[in-house]
C-alpha positions as CSV (number, residue, x, y, z in Angstrom):
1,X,48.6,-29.9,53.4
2,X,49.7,-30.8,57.0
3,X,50.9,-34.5,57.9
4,X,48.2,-35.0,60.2
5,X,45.9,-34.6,56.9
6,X,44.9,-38.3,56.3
7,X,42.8,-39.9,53.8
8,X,41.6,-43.6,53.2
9,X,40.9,-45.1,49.8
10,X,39.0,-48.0,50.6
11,X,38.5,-50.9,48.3
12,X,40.4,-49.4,45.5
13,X,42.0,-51.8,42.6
14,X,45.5,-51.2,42.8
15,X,46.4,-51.4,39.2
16,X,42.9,-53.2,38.5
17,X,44.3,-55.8,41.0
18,X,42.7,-57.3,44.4
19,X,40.9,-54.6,46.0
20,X,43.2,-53.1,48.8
21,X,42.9,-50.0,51.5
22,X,45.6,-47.2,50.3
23,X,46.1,-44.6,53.4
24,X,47.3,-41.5,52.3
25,X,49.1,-39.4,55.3
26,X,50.3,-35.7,54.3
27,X,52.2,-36.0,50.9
28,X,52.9,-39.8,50.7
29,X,51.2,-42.8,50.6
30,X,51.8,-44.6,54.4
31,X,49.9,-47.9,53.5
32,X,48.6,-50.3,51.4
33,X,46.9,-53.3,52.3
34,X,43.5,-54.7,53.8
35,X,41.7,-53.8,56.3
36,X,44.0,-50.3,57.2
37,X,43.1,-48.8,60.1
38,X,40.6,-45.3,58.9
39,X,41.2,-43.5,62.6
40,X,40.6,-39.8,61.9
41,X,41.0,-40.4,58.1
42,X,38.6,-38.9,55.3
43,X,37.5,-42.4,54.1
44,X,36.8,-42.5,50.3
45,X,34.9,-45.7,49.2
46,X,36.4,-47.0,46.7
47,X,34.9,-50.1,46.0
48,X,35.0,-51.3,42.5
49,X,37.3,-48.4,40.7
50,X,41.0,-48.8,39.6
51,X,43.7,-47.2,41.1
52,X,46.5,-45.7,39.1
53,X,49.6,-43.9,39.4
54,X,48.7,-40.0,38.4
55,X,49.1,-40.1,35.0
56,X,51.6,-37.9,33.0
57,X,51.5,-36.0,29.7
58,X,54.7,-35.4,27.7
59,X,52.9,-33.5,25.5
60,X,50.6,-30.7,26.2
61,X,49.7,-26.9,24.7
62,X,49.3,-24.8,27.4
63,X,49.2,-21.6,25.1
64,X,50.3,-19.4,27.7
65,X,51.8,-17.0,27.2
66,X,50.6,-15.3,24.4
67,X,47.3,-17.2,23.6
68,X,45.5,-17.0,26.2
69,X,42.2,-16.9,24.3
70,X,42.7,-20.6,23.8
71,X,44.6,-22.0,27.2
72,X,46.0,-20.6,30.3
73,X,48.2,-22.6,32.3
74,X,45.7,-21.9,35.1
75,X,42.4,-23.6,32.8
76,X,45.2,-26.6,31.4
77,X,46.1,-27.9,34.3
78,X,42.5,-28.0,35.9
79,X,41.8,-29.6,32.6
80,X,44.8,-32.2,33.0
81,X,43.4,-33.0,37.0
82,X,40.1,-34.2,35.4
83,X,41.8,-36.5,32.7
84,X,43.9,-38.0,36.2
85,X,46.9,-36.5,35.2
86,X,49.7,-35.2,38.1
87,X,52.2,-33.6,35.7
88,X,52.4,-32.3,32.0
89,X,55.1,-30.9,29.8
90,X,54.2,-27.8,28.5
91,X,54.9,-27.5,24.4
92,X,57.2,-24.6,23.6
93,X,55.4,-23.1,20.5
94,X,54.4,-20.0,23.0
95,X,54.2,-16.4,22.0
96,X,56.9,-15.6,22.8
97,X,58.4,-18.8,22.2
98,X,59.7,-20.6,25.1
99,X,63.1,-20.9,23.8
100,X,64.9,-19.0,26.7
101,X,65.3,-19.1,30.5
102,X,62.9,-16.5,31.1
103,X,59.8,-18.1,29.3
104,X,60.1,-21.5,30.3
105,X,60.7,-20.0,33.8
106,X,57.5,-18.4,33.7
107,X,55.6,-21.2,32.4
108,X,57.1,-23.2,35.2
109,X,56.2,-20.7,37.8
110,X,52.6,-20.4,36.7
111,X,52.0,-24.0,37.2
112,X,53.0,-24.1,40.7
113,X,50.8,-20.8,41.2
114,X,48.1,-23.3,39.7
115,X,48.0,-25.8,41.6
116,X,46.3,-28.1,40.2
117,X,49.6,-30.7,38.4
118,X,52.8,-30.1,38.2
119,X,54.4,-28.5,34.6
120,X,57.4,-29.1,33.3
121,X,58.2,-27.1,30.5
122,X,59.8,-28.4,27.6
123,X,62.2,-25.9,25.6
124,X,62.4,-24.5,21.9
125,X,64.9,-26.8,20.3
126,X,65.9,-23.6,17.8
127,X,65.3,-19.8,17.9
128,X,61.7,-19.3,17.3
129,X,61.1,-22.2,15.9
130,X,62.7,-21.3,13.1
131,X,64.9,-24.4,12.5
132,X,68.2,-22.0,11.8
133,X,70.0,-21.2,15.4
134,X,70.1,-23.4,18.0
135,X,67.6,-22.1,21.2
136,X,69.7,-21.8,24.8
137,X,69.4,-25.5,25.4
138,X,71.7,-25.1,28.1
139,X,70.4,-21.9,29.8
140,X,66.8,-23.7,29.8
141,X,68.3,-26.8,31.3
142,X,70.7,-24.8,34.0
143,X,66.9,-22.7,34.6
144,X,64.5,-23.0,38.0
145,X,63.1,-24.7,35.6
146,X,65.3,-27.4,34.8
147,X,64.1,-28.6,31.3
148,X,65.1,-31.8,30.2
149,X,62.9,-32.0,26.8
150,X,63.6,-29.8,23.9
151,X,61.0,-30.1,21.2
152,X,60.4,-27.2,17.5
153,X,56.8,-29.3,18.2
154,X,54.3,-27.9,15.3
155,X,57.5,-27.6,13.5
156,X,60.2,-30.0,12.2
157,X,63.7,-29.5,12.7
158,X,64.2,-30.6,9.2
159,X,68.0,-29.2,9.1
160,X,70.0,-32.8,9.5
161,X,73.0,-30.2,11.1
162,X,70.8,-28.4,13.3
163,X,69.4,-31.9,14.9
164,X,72.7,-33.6,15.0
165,X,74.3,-30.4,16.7
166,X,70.5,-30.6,19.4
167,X,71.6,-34.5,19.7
168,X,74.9,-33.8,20.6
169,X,74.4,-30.3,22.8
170,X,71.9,-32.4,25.3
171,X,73.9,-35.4,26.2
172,X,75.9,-33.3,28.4
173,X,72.9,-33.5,30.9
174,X,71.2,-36.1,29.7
175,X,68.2,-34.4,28.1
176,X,66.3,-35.6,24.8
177,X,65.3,-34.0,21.8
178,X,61.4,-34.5,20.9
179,X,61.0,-34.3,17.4
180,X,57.4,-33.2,15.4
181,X,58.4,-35.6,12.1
182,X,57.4,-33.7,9.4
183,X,59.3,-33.2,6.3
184,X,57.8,-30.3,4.9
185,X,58.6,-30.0,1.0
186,X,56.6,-33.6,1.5
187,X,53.5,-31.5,3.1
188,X,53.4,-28.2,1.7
189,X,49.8,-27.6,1.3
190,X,48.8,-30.8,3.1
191,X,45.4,-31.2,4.3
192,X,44.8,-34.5,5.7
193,X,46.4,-38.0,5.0
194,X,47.4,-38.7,1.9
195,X,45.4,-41.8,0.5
196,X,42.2,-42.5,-1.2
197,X,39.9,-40.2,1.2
198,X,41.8,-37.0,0.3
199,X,42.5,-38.4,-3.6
200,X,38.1,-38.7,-3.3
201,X,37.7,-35.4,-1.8
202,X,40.0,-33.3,-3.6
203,X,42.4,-32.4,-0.2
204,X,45.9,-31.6,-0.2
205,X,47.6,-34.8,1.4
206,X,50.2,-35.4,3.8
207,X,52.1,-38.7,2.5
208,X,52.9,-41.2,5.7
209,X,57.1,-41.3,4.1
210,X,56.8,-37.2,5.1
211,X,56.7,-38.9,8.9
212,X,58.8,-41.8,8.2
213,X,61.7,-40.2,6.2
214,X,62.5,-37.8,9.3
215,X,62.0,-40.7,11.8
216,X,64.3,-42.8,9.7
217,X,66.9,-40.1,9.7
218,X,66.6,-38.9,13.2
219,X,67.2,-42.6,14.7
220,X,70.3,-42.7,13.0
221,X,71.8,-39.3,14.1
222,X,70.5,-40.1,17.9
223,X,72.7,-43.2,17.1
224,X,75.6,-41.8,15.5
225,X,76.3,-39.3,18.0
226,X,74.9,-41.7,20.9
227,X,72.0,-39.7,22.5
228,X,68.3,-39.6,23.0
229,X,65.3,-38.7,20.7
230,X,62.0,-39.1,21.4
231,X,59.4,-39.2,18.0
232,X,56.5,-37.3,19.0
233,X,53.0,-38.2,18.1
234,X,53.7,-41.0,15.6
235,X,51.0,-41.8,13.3
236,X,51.5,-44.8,10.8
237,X,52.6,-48.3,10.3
238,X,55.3,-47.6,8.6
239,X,56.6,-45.5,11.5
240,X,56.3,-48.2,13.8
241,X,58.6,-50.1,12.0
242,X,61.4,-48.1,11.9
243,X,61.1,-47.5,15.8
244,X,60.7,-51.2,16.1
245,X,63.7,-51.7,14.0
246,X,66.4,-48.8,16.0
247,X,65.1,-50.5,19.2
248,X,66.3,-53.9,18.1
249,X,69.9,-52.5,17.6
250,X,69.9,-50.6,21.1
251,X,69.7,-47.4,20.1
252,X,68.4,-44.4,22.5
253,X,64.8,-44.5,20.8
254,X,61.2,-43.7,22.5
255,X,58.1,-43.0,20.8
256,X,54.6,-41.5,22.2
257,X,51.2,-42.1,20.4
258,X,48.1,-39.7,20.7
259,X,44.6,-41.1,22.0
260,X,43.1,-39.7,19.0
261,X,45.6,-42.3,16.5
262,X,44.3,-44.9,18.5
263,X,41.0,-44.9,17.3
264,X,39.7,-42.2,14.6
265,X,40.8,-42.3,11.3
266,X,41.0,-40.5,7.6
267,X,37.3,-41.5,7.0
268,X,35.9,-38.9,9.3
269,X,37.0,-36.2,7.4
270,X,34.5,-36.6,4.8
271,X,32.2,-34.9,7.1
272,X,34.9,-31.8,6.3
273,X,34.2,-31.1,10.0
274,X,37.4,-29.1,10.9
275,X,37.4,-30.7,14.3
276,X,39.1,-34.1,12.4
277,X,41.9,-31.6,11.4
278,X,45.0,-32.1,13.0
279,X,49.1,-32.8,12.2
280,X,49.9,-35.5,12.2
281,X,46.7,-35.9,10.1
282,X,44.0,-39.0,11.1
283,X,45.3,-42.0,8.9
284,X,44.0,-45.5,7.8
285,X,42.3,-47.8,9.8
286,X,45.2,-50.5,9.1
287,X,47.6,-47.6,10.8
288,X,45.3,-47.3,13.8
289,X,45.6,-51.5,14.2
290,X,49.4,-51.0,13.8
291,X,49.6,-48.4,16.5
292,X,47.8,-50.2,19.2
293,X,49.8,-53.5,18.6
294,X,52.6,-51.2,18.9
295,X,51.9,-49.5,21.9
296,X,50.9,-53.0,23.5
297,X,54.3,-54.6,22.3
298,X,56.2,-51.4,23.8
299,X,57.6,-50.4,20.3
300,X,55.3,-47.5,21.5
301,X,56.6,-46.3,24.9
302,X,53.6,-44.0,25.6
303,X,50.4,-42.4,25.2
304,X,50.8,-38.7,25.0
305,X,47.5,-36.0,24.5
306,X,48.9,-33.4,21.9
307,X,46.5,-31.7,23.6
308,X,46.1,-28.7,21.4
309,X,43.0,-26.1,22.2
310,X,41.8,-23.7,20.2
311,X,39.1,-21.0,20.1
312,X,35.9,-20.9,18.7
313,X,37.0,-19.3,15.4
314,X,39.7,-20.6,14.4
315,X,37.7,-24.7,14.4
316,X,33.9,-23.4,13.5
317,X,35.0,-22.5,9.8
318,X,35.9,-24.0,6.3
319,X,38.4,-27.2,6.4
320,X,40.6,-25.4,4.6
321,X,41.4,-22.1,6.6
322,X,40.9,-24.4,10.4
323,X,43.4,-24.5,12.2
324,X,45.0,-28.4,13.2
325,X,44.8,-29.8,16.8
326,X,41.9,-31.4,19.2
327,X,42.1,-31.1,23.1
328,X,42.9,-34.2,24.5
329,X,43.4,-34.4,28.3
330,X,40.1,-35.0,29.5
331,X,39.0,-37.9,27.5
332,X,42.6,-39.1,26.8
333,X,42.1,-42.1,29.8
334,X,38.7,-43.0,28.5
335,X,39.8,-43.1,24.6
336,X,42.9,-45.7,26.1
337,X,40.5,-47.4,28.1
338,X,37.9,-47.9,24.9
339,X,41.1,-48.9,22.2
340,X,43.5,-50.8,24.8
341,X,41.6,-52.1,27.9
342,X,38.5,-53.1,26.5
343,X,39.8,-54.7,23.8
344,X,42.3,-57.0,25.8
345,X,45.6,-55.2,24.6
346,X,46.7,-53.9,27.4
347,X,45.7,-54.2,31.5
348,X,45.8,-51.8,33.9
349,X,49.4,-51.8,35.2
350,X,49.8,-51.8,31.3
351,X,48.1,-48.4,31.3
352,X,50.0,-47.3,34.1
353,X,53.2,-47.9,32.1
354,X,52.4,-46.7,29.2
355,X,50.9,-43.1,30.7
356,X,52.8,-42.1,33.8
357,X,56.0,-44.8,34.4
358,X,57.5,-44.3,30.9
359,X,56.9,-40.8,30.5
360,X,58.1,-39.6,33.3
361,X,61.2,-41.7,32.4
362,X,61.4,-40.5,29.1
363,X,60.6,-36.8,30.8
364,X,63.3,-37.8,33.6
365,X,61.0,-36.4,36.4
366,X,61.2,-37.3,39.8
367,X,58.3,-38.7,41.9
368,X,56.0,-38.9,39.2
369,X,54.9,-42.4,37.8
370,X,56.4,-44.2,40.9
371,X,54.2,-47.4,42.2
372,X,51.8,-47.4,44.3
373,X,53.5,-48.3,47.1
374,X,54.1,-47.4,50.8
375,X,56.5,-44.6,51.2
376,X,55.7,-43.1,47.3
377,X,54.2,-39.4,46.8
378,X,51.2,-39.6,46.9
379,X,50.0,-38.7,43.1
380,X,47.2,-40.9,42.3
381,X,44.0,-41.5,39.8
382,X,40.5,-42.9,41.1
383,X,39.0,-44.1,38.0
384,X,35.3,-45.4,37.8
385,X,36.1,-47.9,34.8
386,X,32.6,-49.4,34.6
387,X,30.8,-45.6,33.7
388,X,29.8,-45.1,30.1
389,X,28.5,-41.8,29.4
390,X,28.5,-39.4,26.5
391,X,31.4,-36.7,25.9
392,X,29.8,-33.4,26.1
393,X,32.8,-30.5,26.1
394,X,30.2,-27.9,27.5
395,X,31.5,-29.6,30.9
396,X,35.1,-29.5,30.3
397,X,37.6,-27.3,32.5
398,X,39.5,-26.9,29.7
399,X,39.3,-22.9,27.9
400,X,38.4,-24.8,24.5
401,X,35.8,-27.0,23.2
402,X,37.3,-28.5,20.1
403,X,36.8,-32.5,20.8
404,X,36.7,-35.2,17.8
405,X,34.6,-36.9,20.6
406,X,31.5,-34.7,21.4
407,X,28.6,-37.1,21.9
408,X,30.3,-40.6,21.8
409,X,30.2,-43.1,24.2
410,X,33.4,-43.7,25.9
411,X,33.8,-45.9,29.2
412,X,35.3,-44.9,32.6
413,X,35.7,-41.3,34.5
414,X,38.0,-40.2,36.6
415,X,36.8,-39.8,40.1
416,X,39.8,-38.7,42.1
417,X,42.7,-37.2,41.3
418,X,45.5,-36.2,44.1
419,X,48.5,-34.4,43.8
420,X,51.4,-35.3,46.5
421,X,48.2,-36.2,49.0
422,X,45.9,-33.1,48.0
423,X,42.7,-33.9,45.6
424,X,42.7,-31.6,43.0
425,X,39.5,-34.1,42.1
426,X,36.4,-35.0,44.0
427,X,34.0,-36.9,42.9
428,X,34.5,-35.6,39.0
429,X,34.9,-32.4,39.9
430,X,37.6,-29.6,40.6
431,X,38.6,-29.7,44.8
């Protein structure tokens, strides 16, 4: 886009605020304030909606390369522009895996051919994912690509050596280790939680200590050897409380909570409707309470998708041989909106926090999740907070269909979405 380009959000809620003009010029934001001047602008009225920063995933299957079938970087990002998000960090659990320069390279290339957000592409923590040989952590990092977020995600590093080793190889640049806690002796076989639902229905579980024993571990390498971790998708009370308790002490600690643990839980899955089936499994309604008290406290520094797509055949089958993941990143606002917003936990600049400031902290990327302020990039979310409608996934952009939320209600939709001054969103659909 040229500089000359110039477009006018009128009457938007900045952060839910007072309702304010924001003039976008080229790539920035120029102005913010009442009554701004529209001269040879593309006005926008936005009269009523909330204005965000562009929101940002730290956790997002992109499948490509390797299953395509499911995601393209291409059909993930349009799907992330419709959720309101500006950036993404793309999961390494490729084929091949993403656990050398030249993969995460071409991930990170194929986003900026996209478009439509920026991806960041988060590395293999070991070879393959195997959990034996450290991946080139430093390679990756060194890369165009410059990763900063190392993550076995769908796997556990369960080897204490091999994550104290990751801890200690990524302080040298200040990256952070994500980790998928999962003990797996604990959750061999494991179906769903493990509790009365899967006791009723006969279902291999997965215990909540399988989470909280490598979460209660991992906080005390990062500590010992003084680096970062980050707990990826965490799922139960118990959790919580050990985050709660290494943040108290100081320690380098963040955590990131799924829209889907914010409100489903184990109950669904006597339906046996493989679309409930995903790792970490759904769990009690007591641990959905706990996680939104924790993500309003800050124990939980942010909401991230696990956006996980996957064809036709592999969800449309018995429980048993389905595979485990739901696509998140075009209901993921609405879902935080329902759980947080409407329910008084959080406010908008709460939201704004919690799903673009902290992670692009946590994800240490630049001009992502700044304010919304004069002089900023301009990466911004238009979001219609009063719509309720029904979620249909025939509509989505996203290459997959597999949504816990097809025909529920949930409140707001994105309008707008602009990526450094560009909408890759107009009026709910793809610019």
């Amino acid at each position: 886009m040229s500089d000359t380009n110039k477009t006018l959000l009128r009457g938007a809620k900045v952060l839910g605020g007072e309702p304010q003009d924001v003039l976008i010029e080229g790539e920035r934001i120029a102005a913010v304030g009442t009554g701004l001047d529209a001269d040879g602008a593309t006005v926008i009225d936005a009269a009523g909606q909330i204005l965000l920063p562009g929101l940002v995933d730290l956790h997002t299957h992109l499948r490509e390369p390797g299953r395509e079938d499911s995601e393209t970087v291409l059909t993930g990002t349009k799907a992330a522009a419709v959720g309101g998000f500006t950036a993404v960090h793309a999961m390494a659990n490729t084929f091949p895996v993403a656990d050398t320069a030249g993969v995460v390279e071409q991930v990170w290339r194929l986003g900026k051919e996209s478009g439509y957000c920026d991806v960041q592409p988060i590395g293999a923590v070991t070879v393959g994912l195997e959990g034996k040989k450290l991946a080139e952590l430093g390679a990756m990092h060194e890369s165009a690509a410059g990763v900063r977020v190392f993550s076995d995600d769908g796997k556990c590093v369960d080897d204490a050596v091999i994550m104290r080793r990751a801890l200690e190889y990524v302080k040298a640049f200040g990256g952070v280790i994500a980790q998928h806690a999962q003990e797996p002796r604990l959750t061999e076989g494991a179906q769903m939680n493990e509790g009365i639902v899967s006791a009723e229905l006969g279902l291999g579980g997965w215990p909540a200590v399988a989470e909280e024993s490598i979460i209660a571990r991992d906080v005390l390498l990062a500590a010992h050897v003084d680096s970062r971790v980050h707990i990826c998708h965490l799922s139960t009370a118990g959790s919580v409380e050990i985050v709660r308790w290494a943040k108290s002490k100081g320690w380098n600690v963040t955590a990131e909570v799924t829209p889907h643990h914010l409100l489903l839980t184990d109950e669904l899955v006597r339906s046996y409707n493989p679309v409930y089936k995903v790792n970490p499994p759904l769990r009690t309604e007591a641990d959905v309470m706990a996680l939104r008290e924790a993500l309003a406290d800050g124990t939980i520094d942010c909401v991230a998708t696990d956006h996980a797509p996957h064809p036709h055949e592999d969800k449309d089958c018995e429980w048993g041989a389905a595979a485990m993941g739901m696509v998140g990143l075009e209901t993921a606002l609405s879902v935080v909106q329902h759980t947080m917003v409407d329910t008084g936990l959080l406010d908008w600049a709460g939201v704004a926090d919690r799903m673009s400031t902290r992670p692009s902290a946590i994800g240490r990327l630049t001009g992502q999740g700044r304010p919304v302020a004069a002089g900023e990039p301009a990466n911004l979310t238009l979001l219609d907070s009063a719509y309720r409608g029904e979620v249909n996934p025939a509509g989505f952009a996203s290459r997959s269909r597999n949504t816990p939320y097809e025909g529920r209600e949930l409140p707001g939709r994105v309008t707008h979405t602009f990526l450094r001054g560009r909408a890759t969103v107009v009026d709910g659909k793809l610019a």
